[in-house]
Each structure stands twice: as C-alpha cells, then as structure tokens.
TIRO-2110 file (N, C-alpha, C; in Angstrom, 1 decimal):
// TIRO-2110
-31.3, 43.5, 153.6, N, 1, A
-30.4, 42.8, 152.6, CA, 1, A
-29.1, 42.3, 153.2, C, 1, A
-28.8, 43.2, 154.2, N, 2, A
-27.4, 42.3, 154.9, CA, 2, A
-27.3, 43.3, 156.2, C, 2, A
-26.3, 43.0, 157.3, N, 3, A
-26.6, 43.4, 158.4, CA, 3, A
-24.6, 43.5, 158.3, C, 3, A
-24.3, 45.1, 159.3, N, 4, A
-23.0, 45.8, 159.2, CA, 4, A
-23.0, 45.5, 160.7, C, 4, A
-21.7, 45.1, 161.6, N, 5, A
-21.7, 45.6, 162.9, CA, 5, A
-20.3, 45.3, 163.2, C, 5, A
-20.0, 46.5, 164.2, N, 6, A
-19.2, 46.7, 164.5, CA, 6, A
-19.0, 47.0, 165.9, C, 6, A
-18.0, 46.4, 166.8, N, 7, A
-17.9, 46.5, 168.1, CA, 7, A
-16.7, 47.9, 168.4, C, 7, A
-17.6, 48.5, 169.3, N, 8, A
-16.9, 49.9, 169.8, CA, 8, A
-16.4, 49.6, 171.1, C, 8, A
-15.5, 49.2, 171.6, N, 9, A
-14.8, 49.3, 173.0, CA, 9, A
-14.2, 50.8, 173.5, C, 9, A
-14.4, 50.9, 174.7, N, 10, A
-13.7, 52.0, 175.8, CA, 10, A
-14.1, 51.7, 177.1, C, 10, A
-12.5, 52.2, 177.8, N, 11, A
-12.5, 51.9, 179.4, CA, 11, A
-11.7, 52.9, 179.9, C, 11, A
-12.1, 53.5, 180.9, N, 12, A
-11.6, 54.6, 181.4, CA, 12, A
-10.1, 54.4, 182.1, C, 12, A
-9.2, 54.8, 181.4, N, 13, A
-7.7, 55.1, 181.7, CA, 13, A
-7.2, 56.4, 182.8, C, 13, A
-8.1, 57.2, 182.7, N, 14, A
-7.5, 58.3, 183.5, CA, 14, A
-8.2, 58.1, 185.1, C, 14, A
-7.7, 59.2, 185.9, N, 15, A
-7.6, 58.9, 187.5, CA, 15, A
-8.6, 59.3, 187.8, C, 15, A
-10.1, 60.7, 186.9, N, 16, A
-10.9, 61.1, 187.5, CA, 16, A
-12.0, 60.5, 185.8, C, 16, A
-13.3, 61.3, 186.3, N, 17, A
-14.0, 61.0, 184.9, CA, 17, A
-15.3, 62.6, 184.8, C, 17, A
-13.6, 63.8, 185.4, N, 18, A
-14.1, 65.2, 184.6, CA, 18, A
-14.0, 65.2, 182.9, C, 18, A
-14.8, 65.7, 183.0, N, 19, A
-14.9, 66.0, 181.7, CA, 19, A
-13.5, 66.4, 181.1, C, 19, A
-12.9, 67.3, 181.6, N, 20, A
-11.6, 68.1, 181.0, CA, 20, A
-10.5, 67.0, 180.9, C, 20, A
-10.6, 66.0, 181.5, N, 21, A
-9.2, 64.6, 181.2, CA, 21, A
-9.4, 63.3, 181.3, C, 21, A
-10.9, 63.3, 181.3, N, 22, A
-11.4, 61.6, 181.1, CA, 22, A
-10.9, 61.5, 179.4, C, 22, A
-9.9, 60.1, 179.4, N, 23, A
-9.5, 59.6, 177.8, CA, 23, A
-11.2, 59.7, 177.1, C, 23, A
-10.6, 59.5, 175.8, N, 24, A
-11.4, 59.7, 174.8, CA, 24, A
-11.2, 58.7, 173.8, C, 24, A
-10.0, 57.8, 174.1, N, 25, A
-9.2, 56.7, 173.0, CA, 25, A
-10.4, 56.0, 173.3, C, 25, A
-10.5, 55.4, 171.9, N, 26, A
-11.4, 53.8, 172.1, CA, 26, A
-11.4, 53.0, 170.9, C, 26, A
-11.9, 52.2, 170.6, N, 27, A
-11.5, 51.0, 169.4, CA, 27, A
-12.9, 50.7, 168.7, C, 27, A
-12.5, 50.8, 167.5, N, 28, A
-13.7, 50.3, 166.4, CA, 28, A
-13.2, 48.9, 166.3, C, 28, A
-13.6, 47.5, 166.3, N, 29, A
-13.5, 46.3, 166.1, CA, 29, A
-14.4, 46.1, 164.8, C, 29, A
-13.8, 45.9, 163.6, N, 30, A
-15.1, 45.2, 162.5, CA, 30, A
-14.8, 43.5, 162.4, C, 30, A
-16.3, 43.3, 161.6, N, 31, A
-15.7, 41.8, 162.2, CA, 31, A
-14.9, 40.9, 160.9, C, 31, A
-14.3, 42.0, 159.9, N, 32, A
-13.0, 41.7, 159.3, CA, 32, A
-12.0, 41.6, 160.1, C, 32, A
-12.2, 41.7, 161.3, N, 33, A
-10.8, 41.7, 162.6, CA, 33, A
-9.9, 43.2, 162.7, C, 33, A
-10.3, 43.8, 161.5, N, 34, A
-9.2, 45.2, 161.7, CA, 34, A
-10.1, 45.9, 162.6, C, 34, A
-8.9, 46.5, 163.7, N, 35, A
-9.7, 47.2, 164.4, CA, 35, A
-8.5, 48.9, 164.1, C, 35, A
-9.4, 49.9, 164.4, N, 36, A
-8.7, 51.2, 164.3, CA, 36, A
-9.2, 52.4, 165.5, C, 36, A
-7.9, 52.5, 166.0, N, 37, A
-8.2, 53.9, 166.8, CA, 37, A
-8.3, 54.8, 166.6, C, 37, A
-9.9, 54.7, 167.9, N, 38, A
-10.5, 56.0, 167.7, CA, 38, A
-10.9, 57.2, 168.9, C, 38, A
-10.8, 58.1, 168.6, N, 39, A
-11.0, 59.2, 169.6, CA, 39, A
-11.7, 60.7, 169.4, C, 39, A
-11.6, 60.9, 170.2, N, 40, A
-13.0, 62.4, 169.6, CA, 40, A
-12.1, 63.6, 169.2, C, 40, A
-12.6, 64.3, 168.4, N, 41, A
-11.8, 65.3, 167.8, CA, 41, A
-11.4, 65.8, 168.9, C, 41, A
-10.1, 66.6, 168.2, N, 42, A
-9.3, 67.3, 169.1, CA, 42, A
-9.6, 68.2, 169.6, C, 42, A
-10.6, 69.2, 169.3, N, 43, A
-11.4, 69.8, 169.7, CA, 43, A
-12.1, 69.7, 170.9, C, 43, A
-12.6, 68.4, 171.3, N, 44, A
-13.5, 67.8, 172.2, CA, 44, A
-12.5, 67.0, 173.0, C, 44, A
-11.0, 67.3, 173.3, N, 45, A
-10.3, 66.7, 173.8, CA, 45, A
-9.6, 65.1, 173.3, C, 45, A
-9.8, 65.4, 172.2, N, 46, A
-9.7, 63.9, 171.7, CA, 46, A
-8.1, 63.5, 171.2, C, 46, A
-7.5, 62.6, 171.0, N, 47, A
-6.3, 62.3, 170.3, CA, 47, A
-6.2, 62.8, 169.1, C, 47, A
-5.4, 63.6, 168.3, N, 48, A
-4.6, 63.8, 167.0, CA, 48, A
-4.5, 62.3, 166.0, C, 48, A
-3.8, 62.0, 166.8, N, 49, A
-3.5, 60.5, 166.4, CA, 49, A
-4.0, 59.1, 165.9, C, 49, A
-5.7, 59.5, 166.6, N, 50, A
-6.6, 58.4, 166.2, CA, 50, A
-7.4, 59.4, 165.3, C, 50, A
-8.5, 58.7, 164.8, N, 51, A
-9.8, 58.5, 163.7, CA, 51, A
-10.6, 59.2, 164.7, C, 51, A
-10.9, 60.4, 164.2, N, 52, A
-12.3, 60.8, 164.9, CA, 52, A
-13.8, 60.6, 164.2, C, 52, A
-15.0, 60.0, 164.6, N, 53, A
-16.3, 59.9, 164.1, CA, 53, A
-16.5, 60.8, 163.0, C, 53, A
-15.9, 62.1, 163.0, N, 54, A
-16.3, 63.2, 162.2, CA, 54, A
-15.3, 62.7, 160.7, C, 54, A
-14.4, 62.6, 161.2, N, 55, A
-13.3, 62.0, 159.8, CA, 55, A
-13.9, 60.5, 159.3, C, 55, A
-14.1, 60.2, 160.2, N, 56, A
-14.4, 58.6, 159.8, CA, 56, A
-15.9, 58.5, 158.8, C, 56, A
-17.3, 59.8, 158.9, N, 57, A
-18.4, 59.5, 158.6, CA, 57, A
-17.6, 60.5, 156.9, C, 57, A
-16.6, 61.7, 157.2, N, 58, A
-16.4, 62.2, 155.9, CA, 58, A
-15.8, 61.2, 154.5, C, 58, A
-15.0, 59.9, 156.0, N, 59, A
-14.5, 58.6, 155.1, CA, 59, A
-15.3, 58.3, 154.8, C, 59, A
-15.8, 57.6, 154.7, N, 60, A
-17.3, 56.4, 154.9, CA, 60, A
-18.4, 57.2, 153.3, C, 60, A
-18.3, 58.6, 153.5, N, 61, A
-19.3, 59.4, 152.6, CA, 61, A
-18.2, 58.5, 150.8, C, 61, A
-16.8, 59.6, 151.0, N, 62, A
-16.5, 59.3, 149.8, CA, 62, A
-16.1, 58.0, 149.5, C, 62, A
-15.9, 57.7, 150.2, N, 63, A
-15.6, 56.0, 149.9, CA, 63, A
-16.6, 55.0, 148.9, C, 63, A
-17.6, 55.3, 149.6, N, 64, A
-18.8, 55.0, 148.9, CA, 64, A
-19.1, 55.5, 147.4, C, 64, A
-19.1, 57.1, 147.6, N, 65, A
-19.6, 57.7, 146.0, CA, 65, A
-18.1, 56.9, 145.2, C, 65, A
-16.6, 56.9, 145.9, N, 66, A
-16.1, 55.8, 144.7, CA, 66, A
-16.4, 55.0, 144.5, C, 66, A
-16.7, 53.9, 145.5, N, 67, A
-17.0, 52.6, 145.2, CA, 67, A
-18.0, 52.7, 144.1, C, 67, A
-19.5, 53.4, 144.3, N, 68, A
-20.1, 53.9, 143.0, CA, 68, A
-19.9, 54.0, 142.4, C, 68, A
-18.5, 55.0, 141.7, N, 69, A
-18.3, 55.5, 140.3, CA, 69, A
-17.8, 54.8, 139.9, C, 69, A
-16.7, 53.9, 140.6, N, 70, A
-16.1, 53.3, 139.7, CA, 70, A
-16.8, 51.6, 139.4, C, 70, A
-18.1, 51.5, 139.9, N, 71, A
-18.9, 50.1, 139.5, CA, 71, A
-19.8, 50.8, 138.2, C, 71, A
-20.5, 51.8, 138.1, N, 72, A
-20.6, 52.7, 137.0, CA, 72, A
-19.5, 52.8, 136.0, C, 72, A
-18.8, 53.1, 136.3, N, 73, A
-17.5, 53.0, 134.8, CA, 73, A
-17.3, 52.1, 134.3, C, 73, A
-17.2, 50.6, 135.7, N, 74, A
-17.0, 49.2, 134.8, CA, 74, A
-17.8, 48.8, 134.2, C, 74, A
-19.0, 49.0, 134.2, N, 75, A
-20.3, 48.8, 133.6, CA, 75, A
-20.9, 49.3, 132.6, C, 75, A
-19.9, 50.4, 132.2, N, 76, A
-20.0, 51.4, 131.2, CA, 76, A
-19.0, 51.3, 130.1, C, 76, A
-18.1, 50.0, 130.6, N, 77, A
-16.6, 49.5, 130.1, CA, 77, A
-16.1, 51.0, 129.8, C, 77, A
-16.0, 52.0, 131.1, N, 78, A
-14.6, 52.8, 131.2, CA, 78, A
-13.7, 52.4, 131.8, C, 78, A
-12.5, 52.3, 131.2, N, 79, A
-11.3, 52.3, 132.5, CA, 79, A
-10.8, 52.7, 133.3, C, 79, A
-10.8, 53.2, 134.8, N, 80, A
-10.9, 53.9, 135.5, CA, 80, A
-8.8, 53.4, 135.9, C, 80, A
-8.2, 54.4, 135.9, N, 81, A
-6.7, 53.6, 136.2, CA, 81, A
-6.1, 54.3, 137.8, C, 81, A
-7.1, 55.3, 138.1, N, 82, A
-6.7, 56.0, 139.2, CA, 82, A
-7.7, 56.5, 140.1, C, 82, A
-8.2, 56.9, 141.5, N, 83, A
-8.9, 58.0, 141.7, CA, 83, A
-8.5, 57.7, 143.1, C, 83, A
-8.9, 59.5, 143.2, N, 84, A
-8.1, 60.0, 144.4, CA, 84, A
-9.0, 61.0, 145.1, C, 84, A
-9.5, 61.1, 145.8, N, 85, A
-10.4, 62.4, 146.6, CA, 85, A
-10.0, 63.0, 147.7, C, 85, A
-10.2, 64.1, 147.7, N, 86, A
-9.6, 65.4, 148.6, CA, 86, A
-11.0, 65.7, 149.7, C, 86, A
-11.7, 65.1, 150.0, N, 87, A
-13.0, 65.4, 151.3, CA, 87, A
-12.9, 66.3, 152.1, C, 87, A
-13.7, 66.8, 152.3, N, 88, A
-13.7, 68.1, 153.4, CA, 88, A
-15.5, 68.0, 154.2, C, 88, A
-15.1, 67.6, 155.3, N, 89, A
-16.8, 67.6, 156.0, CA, 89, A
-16.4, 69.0, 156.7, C, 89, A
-17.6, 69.9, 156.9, N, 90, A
-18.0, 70.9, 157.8, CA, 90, A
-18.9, 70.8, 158.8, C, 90, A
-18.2, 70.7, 159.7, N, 91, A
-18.8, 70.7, 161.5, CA, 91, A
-19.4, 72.3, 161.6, C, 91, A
-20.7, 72.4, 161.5, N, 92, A
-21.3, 73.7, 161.8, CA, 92, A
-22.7, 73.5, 162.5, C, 92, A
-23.6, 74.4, 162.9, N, 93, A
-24.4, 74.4, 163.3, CA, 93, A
-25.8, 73.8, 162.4, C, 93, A
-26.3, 73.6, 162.4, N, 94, A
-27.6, 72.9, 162.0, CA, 94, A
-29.2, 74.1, 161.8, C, 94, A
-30.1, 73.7, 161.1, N, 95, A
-31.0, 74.7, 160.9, CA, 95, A
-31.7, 74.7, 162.5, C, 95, A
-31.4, 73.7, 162.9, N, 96, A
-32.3, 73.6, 164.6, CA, 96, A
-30.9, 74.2, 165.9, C, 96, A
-29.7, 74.6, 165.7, N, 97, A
-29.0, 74.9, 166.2, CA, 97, A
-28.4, 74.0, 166.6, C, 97, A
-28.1, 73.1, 166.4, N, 98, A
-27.2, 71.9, 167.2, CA, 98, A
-26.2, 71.4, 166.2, C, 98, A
-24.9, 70.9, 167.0, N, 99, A
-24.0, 71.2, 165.8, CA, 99, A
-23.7, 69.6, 165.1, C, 99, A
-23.4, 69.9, 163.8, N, 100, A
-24.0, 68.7, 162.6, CA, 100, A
-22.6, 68.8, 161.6, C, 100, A
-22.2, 67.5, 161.2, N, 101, A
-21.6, 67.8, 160.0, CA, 101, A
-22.9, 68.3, 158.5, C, 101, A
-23.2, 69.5, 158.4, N, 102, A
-24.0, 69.8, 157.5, CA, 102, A
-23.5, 69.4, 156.1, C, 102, A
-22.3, 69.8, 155.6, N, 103, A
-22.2, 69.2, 154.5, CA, 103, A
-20.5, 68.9, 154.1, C, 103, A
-20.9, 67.8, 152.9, N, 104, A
-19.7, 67.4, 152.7, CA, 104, A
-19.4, 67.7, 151.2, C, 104, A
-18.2, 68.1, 151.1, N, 105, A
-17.8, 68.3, 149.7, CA, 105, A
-16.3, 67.0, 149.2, C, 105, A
-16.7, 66.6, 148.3, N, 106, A
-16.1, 65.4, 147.5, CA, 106, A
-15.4, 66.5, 146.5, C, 106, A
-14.0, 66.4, 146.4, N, 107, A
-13.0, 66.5, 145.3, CA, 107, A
-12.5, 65.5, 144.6, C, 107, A
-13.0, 64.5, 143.1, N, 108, A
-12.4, 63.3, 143.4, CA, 108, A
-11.3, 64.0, 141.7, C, 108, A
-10.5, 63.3, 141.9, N, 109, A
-9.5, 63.4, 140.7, CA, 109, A
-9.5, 61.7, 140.1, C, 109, A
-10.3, 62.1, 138.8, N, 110, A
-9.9, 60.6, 138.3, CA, 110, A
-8.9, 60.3, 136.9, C, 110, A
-8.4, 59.6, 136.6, N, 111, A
-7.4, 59.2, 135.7, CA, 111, A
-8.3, 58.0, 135.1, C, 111, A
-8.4, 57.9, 133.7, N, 112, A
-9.0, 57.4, 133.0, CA, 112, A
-8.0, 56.4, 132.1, C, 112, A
-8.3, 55.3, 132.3, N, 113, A
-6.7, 54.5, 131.0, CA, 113, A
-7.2, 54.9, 129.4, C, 113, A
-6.1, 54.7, 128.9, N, 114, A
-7.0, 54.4, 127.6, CA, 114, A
-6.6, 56.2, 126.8, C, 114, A
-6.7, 56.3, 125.7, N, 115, A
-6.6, 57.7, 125.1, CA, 115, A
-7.8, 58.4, 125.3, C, 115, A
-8.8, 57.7, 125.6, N, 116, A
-10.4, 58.2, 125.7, CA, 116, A
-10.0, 59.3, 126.5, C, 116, A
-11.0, 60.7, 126.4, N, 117, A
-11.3, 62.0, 127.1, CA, 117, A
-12.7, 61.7, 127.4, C, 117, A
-13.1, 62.2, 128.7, N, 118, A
-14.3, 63.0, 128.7, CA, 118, A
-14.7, 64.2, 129.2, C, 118, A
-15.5, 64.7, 128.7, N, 119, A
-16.1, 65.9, 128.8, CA, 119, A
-16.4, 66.2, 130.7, C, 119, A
-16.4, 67.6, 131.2, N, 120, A
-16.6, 67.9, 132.3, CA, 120, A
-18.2, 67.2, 132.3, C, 120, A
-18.9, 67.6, 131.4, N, 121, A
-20.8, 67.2, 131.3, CA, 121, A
-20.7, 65.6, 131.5, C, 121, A
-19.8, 64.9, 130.8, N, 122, A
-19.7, 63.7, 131.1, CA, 122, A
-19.5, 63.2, 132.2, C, 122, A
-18.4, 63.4, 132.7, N, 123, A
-18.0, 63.0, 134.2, CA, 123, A
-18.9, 63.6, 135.3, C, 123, A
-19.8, 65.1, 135.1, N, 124, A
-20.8, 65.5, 136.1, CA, 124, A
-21.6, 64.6, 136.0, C, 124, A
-22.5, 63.8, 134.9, N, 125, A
-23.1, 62.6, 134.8, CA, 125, A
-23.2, 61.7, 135.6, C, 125, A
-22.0, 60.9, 135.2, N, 126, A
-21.0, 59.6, 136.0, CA, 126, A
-21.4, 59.6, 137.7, C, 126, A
-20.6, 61.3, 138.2, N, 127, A
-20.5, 61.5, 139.4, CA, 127, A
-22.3, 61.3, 140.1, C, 127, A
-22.9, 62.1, 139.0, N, 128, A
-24.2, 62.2, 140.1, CA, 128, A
-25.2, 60.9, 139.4, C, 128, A
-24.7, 60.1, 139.1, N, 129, A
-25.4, 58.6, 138.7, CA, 129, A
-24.6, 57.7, 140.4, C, 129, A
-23.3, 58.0, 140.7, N, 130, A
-23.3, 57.5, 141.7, CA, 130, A
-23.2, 58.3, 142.9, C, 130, A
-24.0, 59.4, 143.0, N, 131, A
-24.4, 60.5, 144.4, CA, 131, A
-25.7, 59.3, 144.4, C, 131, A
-26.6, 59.3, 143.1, N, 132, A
-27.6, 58.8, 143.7, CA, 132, A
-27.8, 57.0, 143.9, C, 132, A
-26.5, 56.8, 143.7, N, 133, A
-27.1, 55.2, 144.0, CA, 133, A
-25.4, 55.1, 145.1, C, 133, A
-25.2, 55.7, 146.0, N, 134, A
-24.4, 55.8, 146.8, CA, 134, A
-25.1, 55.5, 148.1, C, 134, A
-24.8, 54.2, 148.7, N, 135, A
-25.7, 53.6, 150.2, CA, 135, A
-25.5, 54.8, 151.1, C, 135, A
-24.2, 55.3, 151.3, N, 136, A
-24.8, 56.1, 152.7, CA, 136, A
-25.0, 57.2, 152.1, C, 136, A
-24.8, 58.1, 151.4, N, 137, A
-25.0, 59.4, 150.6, CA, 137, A
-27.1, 59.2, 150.6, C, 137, A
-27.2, 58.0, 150.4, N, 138, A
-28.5, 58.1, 150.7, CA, 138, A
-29.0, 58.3, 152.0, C, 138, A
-28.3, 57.7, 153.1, N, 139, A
-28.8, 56.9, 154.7, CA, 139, A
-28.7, 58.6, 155.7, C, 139, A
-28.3, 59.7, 154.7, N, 140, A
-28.1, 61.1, 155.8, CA, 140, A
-29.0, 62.2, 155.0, C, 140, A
-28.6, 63.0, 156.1, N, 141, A
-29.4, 64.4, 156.1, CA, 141, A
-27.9, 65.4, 155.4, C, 141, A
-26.8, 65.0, 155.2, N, 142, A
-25.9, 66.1, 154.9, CA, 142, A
-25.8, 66.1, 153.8, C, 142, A
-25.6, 67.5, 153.3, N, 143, A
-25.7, 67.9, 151.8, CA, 143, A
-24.1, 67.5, 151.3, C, 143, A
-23.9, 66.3, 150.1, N, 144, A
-23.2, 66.4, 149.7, CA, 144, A
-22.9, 66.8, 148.4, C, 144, A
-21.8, 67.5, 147.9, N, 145, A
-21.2, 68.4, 146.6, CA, 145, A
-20.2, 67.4, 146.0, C, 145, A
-20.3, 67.2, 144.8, N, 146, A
-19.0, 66.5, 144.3, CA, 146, A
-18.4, 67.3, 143.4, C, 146, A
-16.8, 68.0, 143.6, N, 147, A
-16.8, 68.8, 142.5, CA, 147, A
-15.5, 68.2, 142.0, C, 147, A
-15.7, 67.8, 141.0, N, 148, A
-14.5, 67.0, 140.2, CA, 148, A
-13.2, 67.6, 140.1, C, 148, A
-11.9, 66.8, 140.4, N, 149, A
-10.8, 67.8, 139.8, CA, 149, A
-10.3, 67.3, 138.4, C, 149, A
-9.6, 68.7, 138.0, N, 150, A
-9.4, 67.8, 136.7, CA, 150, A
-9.6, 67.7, 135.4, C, 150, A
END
C-alpha cells in the first residue's frame, strides 16, 4: 500500500577501525528532508547526544499506538486535548539468547476536552483497539504493555 525509505549515511572519522574507537555517529535522511543524528547506544560506544536504534524503534512503537488512539477517539467524536507518554524499551536477552528489545511498555497520559470522564475499562478499550490496529506494534516480535496514566 505505500513504500517508507530512508537513507542511512556513515563514514569513518576516526584514525583506526578497532572496534573500541571506530565513530558510531551516522545520519537518518527521510525523504521529508529531516535528517537526525544517529549513533549506537552508549553502551556500545555510541554518542549520548544522538538517537540510538534502540530509542528510535521505542519512538517509532509509541508514536504509532498514539497516532492510533487518537484516530480512534476522533472517530468516536472524543476530544482528545492532550497526550503524553512515558516509554521504556527493555534491552534484555531473548528466549534464543541473543540480545532483543523484548518488550516495551507505553505509559500514555491522556487529557480529554470536554467535562466528559472515562472509566479506567473505558480507556483500557480505547488503548487496546489501537495496540491492535497499530502498524508497527503489529510488524514485531516485542511484547508491548500499555499502562495508562491517570
């Protein structure tokens, strides 16, 4: 139905290409022209500074389940006047041992216009009507949790 691509640039800046001080900086190019720096977690010697893969797929997760909820709410004529999520991916090992962001947990806090309330049962609804019609939340293997704040 449509095709995503994105140009990943890197060129080696440092003097050798050991492992322990070959750069790690490199550039996402989309072809909305923004581009953002990126680098491997700090862990794996990466920059602080830039977007690492692991932050970027934990972006990418909840980004989506909002984009979801809140096409759900308009559809549902709620007014959604705020939302904000707290994400946390966990880098751990995998059932085959190799290491995986296994799972991600969604904290979203939403603000609703309007005097309307709803129920915790309600908004658990909401949320897992868009876990399951969420494009990448479908496209992985990582378990994700949405636990509402709020």
């Amino acid at each position: 139905m449509s095709e995503h691509s994105v140009t990943v640039t890197w060129r080696r800046t440092s003097p050798s290409f050991d492992y322990e001080v070959y750069n790690r900086d490199h550039v996402w190019s989309f072809d909305s022209g923004i581009q953002v720096r990126a680098s491997a977690a700090p862990a794996y010697h990466g920059d602080l500074d830039c977007v690492d893969p692991e932050e970027a797929y934990v972006a990418a997760l909840s980004g989506c389940h909002m984009l979801t909820f809140l096409a759900i709410a308009s559809r549902k004529r709620l007014t959604v006047d705020a939302y904000e999520d707290h994400a946390t991916g966990f880098l751990e090992k995998s059932a085959n041992g190799k290491l995986a962001v296994t799972r991600v947990v969604l904290r979203p806090r939403i603000r609703f216009g309007g005097s309307t309330t709803h129920s915790r049962d309600e908004l658990a609804r909401l949320h897992e009507q868009a876990h399951q019609g969420c494009i990448i939340a479908n496209s992985v293997l990582t378990t994700v949790t949405v636990e509402p704040v709020g």
